[in-house]
C-alpha positions as MATLAB code, in Angstrom:
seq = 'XXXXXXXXXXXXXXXXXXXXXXXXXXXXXXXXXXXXXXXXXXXXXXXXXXXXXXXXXXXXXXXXXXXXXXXXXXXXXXXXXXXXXXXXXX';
ca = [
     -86.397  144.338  -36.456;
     -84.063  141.640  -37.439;
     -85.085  139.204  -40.366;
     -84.681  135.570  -39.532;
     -84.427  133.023  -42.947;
     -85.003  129.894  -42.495;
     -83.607  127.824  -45.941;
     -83.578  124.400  -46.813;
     -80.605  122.893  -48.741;
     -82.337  121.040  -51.016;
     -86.590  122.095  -51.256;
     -87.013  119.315  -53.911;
     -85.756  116.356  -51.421;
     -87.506  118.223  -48.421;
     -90.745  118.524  -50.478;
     -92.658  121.887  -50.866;
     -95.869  120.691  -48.458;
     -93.481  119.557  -45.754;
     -91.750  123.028  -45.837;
     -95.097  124.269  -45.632;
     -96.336  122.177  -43.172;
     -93.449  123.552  -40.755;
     -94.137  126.694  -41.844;
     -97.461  126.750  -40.538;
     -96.499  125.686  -36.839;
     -94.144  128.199  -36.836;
     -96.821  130.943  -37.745;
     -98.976  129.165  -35.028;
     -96.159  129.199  -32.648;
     -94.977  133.159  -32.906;
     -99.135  134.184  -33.977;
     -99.353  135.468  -31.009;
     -96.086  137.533  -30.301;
     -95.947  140.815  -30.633;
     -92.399  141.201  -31.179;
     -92.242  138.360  -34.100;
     -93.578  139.280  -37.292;
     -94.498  136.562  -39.870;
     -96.511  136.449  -42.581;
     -98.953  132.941  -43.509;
     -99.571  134.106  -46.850;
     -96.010  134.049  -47.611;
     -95.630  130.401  -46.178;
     -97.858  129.441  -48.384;
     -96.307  130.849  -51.305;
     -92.601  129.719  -50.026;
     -90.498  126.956  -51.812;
     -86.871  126.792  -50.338;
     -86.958  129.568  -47.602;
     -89.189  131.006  -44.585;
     -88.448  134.267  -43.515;
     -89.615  136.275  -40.504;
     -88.489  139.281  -38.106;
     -87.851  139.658  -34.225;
     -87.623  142.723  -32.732;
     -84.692  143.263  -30.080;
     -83.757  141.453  -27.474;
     -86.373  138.655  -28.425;
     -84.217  137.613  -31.748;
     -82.345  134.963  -29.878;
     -85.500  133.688  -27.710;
     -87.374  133.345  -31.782;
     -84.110  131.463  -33.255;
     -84.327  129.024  -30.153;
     -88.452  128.473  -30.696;
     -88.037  128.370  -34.194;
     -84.909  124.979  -33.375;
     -87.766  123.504  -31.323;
     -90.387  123.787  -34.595;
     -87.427  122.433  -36.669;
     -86.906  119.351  -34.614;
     -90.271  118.388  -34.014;
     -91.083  118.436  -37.807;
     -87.593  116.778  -38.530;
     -86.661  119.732  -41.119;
     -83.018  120.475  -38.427;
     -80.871  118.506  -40.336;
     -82.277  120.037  -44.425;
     -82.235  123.267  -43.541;
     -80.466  126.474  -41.888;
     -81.380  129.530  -39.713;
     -79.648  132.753  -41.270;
     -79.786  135.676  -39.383;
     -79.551  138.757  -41.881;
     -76.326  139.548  -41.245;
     -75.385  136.434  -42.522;
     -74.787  134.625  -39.400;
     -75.651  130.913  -39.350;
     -77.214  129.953  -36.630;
     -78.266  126.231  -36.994;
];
């Protein structure tokens, strides 16, 4: 399993029920998929960062659903995907 982060800049100026908000359609969006692991009681305790896992093969497929969740709630430009080894992805 690799852990995907997903961390806003600046959580204040993004807002804390916006983040979670997003958070939420990504848990509804990877529910579902056994091979993404993420946790809704931890969105709704986050503040400035969302972090799940992929499994294998299916990391990249996650980082590009998780883009599309981004965009659509207008959170792309405030915040980052971080792969754990440090990577940035968006």
């Amino acid at each position: 399993m690799v852990t995907i982060h997903i961390r806003f800049r600046d959580w204040q100026a993004s807002g804390i029920h916006r983040i979670r908000n997003f958070g939420e359609d990504l848990w509804r969006t990877f529910r579902d998929n056994k091979r993404v692991s993420i946790d809704l009681g931890e969105i709704d305790r986050c503040v400035d960062e969302i972090t799940f896992s992929a499994r294998g093969s299916h990391v990249r497929r996650a980082v590009k659903e998780a883009e599309v969740v981004m965009r659509e709630h207008m959170v792309d430009k405030e915040s980052e995907i971080v792969v754990e080894d440090g990577t940035a992805q968006a």
